[in-house]
C-alpha positions as CSV (number, residue, x, y, z in Angstrom):
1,X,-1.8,-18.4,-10.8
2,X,0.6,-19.9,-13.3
3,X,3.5,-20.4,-10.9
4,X,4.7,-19.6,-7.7
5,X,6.9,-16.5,-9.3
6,X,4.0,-14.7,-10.5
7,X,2.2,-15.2,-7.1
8,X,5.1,-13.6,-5.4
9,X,5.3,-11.1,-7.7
10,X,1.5,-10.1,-7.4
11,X,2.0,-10.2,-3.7
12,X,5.0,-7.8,-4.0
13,X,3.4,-5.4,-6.0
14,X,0.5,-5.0,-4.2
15,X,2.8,-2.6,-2.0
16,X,5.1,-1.7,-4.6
17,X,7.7,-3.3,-3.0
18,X,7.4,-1.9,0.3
19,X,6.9,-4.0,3.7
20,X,3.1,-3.5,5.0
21,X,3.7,-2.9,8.3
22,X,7.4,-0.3,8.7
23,X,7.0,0.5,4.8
24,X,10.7,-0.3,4.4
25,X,11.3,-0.8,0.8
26,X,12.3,-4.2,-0.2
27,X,14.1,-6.2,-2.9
28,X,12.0,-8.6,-5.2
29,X,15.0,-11.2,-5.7
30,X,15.7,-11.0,-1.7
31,X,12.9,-13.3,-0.8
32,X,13.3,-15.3,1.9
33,X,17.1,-14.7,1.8
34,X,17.7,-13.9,5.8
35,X,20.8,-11.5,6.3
36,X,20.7,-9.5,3.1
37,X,19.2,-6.0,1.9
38,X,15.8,-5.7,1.8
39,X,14.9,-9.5,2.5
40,X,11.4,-10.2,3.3
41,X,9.0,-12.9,3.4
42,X,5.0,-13.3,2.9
43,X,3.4,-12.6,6.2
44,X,-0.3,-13.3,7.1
45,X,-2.2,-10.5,7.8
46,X,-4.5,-12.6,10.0
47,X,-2.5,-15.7,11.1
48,X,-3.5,-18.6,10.3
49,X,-3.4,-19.7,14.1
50,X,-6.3,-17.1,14.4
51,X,-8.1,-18.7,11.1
52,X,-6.5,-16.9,8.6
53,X,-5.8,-18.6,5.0
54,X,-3.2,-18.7,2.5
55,X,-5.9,-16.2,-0.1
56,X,-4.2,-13.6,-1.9
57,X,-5.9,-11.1,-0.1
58,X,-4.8,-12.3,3.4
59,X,-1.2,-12.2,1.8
60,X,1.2,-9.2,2.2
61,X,5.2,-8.5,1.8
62,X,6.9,-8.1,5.1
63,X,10.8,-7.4,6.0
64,X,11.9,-10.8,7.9
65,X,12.3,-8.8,11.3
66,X,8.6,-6.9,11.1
67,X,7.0,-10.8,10.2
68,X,8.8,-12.3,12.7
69,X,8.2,-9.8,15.3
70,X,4.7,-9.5,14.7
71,X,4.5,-13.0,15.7
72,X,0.6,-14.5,16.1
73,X,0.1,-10.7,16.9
74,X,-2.6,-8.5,14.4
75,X,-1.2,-6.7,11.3
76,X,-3.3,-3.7,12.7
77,X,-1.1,-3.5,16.3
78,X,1.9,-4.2,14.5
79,X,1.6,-1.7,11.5
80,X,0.0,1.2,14.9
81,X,3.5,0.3,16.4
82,X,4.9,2.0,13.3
83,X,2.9,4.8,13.3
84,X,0.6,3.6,10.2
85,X,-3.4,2.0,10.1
86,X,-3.2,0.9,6.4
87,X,-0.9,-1.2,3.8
88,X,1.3,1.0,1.5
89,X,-0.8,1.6,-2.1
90,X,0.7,0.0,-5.4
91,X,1.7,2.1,-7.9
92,X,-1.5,1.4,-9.7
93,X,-3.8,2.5,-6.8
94,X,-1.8,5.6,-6.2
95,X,-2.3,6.2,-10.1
96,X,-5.7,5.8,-9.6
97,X,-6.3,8.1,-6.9
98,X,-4.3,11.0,-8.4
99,X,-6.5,10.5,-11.7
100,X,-9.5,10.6,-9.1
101,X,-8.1,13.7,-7.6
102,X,-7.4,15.5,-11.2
103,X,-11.1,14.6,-11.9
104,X,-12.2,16.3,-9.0
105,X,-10.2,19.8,-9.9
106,X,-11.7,19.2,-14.0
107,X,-15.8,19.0,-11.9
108,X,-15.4,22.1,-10.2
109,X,-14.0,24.0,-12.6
110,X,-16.8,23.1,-14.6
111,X,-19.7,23.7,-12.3
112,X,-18.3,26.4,-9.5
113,X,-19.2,30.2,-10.4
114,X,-16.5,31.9,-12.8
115,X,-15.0,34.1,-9.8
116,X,-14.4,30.9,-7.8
117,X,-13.1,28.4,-10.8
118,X,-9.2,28.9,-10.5
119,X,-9.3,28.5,-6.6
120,X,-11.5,25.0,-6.8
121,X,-9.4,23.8,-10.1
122,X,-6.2,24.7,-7.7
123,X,-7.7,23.3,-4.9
124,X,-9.1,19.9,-6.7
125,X,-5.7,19.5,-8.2
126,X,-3.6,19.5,-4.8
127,X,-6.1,16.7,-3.5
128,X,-5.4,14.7,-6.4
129,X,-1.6,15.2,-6.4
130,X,-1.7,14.5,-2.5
131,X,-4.2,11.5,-2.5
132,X,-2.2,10.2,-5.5
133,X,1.0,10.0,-3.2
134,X,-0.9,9.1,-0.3
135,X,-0.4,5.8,1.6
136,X,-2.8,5.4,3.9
137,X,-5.8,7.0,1.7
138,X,-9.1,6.6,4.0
């Protein structure tokens, strides 16, 4: 990484701006700033108390009151306090998966039987546009 701005910023958009663990969206030039709309901070998905590191991929954005909640507790008991198992997706990811999806609908058009192709194309397409808006995909 170049500077500590473009880290940030990676680490922001990995869940398009939302905090990991209440979803809560949050404001890029809030960081750190304790008080103020959509403030967060970067919060360890495993602490480093419990050997976490400062990796990229151990990095997520967090609102100041879900980090310092969560404490040296896991991301996975704080995020199920919320109702949620997985991070928010970027907007790249969800991108991805609705191209996935679309892909899907284009296959079984192409290989189901003529009196079935509208229903599978329908039905391929509503996966796509639901897996493409999907945060927690499996």
């Amino acid at each position: 990484m170049k500077t500590d701005e473009e880290k940030l910023e990676r680490i922001y958009r990995r869940t398009d701006g939302r905090c990991h663990i209440c979803r809560k969206q949050l404001c890029f030039g809030n960081y750190g700033t304790l008080g103020k709309r959509g403030s967060w901070e970067i919060e360890h998905s495993r602490p480093r108390s419990r050997g976490g590191t400062d990796h990229l991929n151990n990095l997520y954005v967090a609102c100041i009151s879900c980090n310092r909640s969560k404490g040296n507790g896991t991301t996975a008991s704080a995020r199920a306090a919320n109702g949620y198992r997985k991070a928010p997706l970027s907007k790249e990811k969800k991108t991805s998966n609705a191209w996935t999806g679309g892909a899907v609908g284009v296959l079984a058009f192409l290989f189901v039987p003529p009196p079935l192709r509208l229903a599978a194309a329908v039905v391929g397409g509503v996966v796509g546009a639901i897996v493409g808006n999907s945060y927690e995909p499996d």
